[in-house]
C-alpha positions in Angstrom: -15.4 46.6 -76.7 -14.8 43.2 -78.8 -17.7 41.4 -78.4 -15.9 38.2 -80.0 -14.3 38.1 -76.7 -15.5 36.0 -73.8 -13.8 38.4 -71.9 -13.6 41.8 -73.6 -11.1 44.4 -72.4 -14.2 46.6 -70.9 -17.9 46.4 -71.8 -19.7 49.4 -71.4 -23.4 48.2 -71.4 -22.3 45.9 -68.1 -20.3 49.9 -66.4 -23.6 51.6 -67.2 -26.2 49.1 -66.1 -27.1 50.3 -62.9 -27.3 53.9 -64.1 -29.1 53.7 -67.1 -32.5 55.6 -65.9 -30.6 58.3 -64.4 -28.3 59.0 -67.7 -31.5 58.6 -69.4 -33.3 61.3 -66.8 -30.4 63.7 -67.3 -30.4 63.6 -70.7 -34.1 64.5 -71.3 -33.9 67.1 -69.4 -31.1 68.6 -71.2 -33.2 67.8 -74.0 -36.0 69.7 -73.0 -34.0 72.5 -71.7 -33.1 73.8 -75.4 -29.3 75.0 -73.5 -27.5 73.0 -75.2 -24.0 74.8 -74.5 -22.3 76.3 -71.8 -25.1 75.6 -69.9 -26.3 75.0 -66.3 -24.7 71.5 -65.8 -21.0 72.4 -67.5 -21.4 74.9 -64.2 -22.4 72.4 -62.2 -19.9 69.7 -63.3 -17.4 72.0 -62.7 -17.4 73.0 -59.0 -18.6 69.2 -57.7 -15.6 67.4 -60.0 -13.0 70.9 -58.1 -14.7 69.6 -55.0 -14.0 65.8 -55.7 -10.8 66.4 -56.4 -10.3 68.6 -53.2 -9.1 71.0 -55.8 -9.7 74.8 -56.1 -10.8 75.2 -59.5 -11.9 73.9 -62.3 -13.0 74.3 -65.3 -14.8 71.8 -68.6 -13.3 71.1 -71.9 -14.3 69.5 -75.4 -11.4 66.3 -74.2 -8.3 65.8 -72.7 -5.5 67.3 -75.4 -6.9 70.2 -75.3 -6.7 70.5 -71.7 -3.2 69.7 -71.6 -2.4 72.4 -74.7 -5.1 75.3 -73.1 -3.2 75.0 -69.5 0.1 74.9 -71.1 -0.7 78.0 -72.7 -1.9 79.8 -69.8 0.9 78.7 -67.9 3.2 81.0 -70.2 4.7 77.9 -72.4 5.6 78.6 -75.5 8.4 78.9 -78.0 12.2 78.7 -76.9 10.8 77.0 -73.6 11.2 73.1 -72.3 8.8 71.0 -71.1 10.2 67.7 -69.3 7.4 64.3 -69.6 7.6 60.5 -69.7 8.3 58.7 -72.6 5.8 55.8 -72.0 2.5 58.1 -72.1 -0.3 58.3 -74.9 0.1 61.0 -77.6 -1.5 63.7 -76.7 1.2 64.1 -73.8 3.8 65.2 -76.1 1.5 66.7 -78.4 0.4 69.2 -76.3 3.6 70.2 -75.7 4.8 70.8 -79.3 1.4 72.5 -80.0 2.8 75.4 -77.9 5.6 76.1 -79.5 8.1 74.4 -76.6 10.4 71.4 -76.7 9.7 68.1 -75.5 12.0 66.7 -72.8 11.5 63.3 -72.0 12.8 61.6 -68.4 13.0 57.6 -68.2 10.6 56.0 -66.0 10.9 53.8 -63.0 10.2 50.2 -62.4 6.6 51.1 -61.6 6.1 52.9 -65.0 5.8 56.5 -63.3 8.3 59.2 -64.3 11.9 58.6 -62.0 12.2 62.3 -60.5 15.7 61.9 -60.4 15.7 61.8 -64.4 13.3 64.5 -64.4 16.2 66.3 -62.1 18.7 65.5 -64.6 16.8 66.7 -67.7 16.7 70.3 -66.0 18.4 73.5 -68.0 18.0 77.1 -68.1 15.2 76.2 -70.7 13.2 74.3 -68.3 9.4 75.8 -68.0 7.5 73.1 -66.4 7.1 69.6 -65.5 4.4 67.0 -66.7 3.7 64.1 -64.9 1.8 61.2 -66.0 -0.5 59.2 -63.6 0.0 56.5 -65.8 -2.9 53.5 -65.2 -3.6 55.8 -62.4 -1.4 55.0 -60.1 0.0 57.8 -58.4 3.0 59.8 -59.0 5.7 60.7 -56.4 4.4 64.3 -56.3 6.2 64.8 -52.9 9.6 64.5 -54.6 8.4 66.1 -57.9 6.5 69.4 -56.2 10.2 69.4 -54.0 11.9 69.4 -57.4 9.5 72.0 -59.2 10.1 74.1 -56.1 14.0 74.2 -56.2 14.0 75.1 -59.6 11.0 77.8 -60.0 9.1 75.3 -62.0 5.2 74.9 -62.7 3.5 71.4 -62.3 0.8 70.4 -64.8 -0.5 66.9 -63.7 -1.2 64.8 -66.6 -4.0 63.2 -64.7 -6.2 61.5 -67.7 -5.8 58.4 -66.1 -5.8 59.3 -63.0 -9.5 60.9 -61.7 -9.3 59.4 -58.0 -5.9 58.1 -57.1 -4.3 60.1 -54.3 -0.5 60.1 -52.7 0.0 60.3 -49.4 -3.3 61.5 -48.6 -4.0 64.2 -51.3 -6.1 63.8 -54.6 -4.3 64.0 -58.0 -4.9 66.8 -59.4 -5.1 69.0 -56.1 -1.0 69.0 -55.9 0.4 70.7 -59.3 0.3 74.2 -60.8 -2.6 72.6 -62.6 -3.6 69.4 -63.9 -5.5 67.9 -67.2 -8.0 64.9 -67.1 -9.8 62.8 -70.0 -12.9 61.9 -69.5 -13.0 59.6 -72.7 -15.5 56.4 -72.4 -12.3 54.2 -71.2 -11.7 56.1 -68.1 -12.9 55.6 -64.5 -15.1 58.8 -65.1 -16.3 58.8 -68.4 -18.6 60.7 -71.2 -20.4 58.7 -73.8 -18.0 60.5 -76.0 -15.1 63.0 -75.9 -15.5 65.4 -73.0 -12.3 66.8 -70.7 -11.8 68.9 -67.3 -9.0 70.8 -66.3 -8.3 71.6 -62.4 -6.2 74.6 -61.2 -5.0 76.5 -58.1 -4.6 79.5 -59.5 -8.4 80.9 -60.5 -6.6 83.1 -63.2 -5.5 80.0 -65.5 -9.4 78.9 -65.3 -10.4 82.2 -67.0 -7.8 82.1 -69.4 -8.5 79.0 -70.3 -12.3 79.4 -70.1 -11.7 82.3 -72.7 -9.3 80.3 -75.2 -11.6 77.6 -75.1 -14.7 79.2 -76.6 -12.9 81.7 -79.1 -11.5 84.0 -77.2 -15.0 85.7 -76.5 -15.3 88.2 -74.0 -19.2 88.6 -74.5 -21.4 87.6 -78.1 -19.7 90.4 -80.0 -16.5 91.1 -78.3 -13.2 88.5 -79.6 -10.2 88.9 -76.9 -7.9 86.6 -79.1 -7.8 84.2 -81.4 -8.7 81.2 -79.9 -10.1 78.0 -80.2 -14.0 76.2 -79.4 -12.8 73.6 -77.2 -16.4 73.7 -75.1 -17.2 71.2 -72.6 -21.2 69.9 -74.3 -24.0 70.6 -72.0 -25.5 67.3 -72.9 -22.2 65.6 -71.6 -21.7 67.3 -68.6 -25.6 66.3 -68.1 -24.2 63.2 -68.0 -20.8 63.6 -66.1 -22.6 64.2 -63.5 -25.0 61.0 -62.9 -21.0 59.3 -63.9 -19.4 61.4 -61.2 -22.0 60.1 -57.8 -21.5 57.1 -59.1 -17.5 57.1 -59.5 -16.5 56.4 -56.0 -18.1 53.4 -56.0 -16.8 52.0 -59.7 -13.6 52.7 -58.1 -14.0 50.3 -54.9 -15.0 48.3 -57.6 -12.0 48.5 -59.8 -9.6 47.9 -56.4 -11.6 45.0 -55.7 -10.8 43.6 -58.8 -7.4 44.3 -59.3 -6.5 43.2 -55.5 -7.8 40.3 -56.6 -5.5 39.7 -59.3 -2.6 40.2 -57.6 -3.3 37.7 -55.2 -3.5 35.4 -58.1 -1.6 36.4 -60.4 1.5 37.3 -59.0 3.4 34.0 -58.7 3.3 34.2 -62.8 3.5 38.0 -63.7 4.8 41.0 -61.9 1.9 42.9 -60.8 1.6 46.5 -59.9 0.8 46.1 -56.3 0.8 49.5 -54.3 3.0 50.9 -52.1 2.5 53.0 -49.4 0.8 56.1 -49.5 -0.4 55.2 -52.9 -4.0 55.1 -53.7 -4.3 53.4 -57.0 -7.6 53.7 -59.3 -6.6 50.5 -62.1 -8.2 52.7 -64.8 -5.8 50.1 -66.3 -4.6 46.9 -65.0 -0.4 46.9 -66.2 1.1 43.6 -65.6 4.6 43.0 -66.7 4.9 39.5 -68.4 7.5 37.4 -69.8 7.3 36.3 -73.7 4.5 39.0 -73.5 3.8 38.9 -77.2 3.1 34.9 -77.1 1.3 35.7 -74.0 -1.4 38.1 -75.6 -1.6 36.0 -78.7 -2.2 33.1 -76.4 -4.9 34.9 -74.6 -6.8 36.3 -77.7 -6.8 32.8 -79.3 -8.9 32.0 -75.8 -11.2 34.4 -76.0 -9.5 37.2 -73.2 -8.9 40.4 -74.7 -5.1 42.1 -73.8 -4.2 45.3 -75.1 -0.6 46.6 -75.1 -0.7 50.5 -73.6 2.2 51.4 -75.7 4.2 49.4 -77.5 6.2 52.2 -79.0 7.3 54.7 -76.8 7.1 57.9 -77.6 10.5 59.1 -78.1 10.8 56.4 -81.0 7.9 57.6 -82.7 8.1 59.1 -86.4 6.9 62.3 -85.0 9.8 62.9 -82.7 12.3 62.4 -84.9 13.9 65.8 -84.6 13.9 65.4 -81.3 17.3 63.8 -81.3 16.7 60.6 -79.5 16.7 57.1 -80.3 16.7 53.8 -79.5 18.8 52.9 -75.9 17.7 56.9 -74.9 15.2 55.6 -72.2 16.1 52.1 -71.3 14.1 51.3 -68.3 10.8 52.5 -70.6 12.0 50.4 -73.4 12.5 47.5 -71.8 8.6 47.8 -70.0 7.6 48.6 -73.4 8.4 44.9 -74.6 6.4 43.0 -71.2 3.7 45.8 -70.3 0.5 44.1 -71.1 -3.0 45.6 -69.9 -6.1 43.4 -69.3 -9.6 43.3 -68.8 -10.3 45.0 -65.7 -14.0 47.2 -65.3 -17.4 47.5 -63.1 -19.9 45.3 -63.8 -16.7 42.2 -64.7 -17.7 38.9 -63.0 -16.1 36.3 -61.2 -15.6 34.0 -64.0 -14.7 36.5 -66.3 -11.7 37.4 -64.0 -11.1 33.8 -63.1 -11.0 32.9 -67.0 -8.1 35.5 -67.7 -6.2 34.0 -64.7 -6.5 30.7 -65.5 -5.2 31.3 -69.4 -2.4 33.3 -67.9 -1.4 30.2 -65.7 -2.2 27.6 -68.3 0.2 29.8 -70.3 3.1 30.0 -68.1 2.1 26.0 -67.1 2.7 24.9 -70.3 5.9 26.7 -70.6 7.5 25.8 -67.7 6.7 21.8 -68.8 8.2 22.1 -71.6 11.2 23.2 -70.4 11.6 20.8 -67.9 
């Protein structure tokens, strides 16, 4: 991303190397095709990412939000209803929410950064229309207990997997165990377009065809409008391309495990590391340590040429935009508290040996230092 890094946070030339000639195959003939929307490969794309996902159904959009806002709408969501999400997720996971018309709910997390579903049992009312978990990084969700919860209370389940494409709990794919679930396929995820591009996944084949009308204005045929709707399409050229990305995916994720295994080995006598536990299959679309004096950590990093990102250091609930939502600070303490040591780094295909052995030994160097002096 930065190239005055030594080690950047991702580099997408060094993901895309070994793919280049067929991303460049698929695009010409795309090119030469003149279908340039909803076209063969948005088809295509569609039933092998249902089929990667062991999911039923699925269906391409233009990114992520608007998955999350189309399959809320379909779901029935709307005004006077109550939608119950982390705190500690990007934007668009709250935004969605308020773009239909319903009220944000937000549950603490847990030590892992993953929604607690005993908050999420406690935020329940007679308004309650769904619940949105957040992969987050993409490690998994406790789906078992959440599905368990959703279940008691007649709720629906839309998996906010944009982090997520991959992971699995106890044996089953995200995005295979909701009513439905949302994935981003921006450039900084596992699966990615060169671009915005999203893909929605459903059980239920009538929230595809709502959503596949809503997201292309509502048309029933050229001349014919349903509803008033919006031209959230899926590009051909992108799906083209989605699908040289998506044979290849598996493989950038052994890739990813690789790696991050191999920072917990080494990193873990400094930093707490987010080591899995069982049953969870965990794709590192991003590597979340929790550090002490994480600011003078970063800074220290950066000066050395390793670039660490904070994923987010204001949680949602303490954002200007939900202000009226009535909460404030001490509302969500355990996601507060991560939201002052949660500190992402580098961590993609195609990252070397050194590179990873660089950010380790400026983590230790850090924490060296610091423990000298205070001895």
């Amino acid at each position: 991303m930065s190239s005055q890094f030594a080690v950047p946070y991702t580099d997408f030339p060094a993901q895309n190397a070994g793919v280049r000639d067929e991303l460049r195959g698929a695009f010409d003939e795309v090119l030469d095709s003149g279908h340039y929307i909803q076209g063969p490969n948005v088809a295509a794309f569609e039933r092998e990412f249902a089929e990667f996902c062991e999911a039923h159904y699925a269906t391409g959009v233009a990114n992520g939000t608007c998955s999350l806002h189309l399959v809320l709408r379909s779901m029935g969501v709307g005004p006077g209803d109550e939608v119950i999400t982390a705190p500690n997720s990007f934007f668009a996971s709250a935004a969605a929410i308020s773009l239909v018309g319903a009220r944000i709910v937000f549950a603490d997390v847990n030590e892992d950064a993953n929604i607690d579903p005993d908050a999420i049992e406690a935020a329940i009312t007679d308004r309650t229309k769904a619940i949105m978990p957040v992969h987050l990084t993409g490690r998994p969700v406790d789906m078992v207990r959440i599905q368990t919860i959703a279940d008691a209370h007649g709720l629906g389940i839309l998996e906010d997997a944009a982090q997520a494409v991959g992971s699995s709990f106890r044996g089953q794919k995200v995005g295979s165990w909701g009513t439905a679930a949302s994935f981003s396929l921006h450039p900084l995820k596992s699966l990615h377009a060169f671009g915005d591009a999203g893909i929605l996944t459903a059980r239920d084949e009538r929230i595809i065809q709502d959503v596949a009308l809503r997201k292309n204005h509502g048309l029933v045929d050229r001349g014919t409008c349903a509803e008033w709707a919006f031209n959230c399409r899926l590009d051909e050229v992108q799906a083209a391309l989605l699908r040289v990305q998506l044979r290849n995916v598996g493989a950038k994720i052994i890739e990813r495990r690789r790696l991050a295994h191999r920072y917990h080995e080494l990193l873990r006598d400094y930093v707490v590391v987010p080591e899995e536990r069982e049953g969870e299959v965990h794709t590192y679309q991003t590597y979340l340590i929790q550090a002490g004096d994480r600011d003078a950590l970063q800074a220290h990093l950066r000066a050395n040429g390793v670039e660490a990102i904070v994923h987010y250091a204001t949680p949602l609930h303490l954002q200007p935009a939900a202000a009226d939502l009535g909460y404030g600070p001490g509302s969500f303490p355990v996601t507060e508290r991560l939201s002052d040591s949660i500190l992402s780094l580098p961590l993609f295909p195609g990252m070397t040996v050194e590179q990873q052995d660089r950010v380790v030994t400026e983590i230790a160097s850090f924490y060296d230092a610091r423990d000298g002096a205070g001895s």
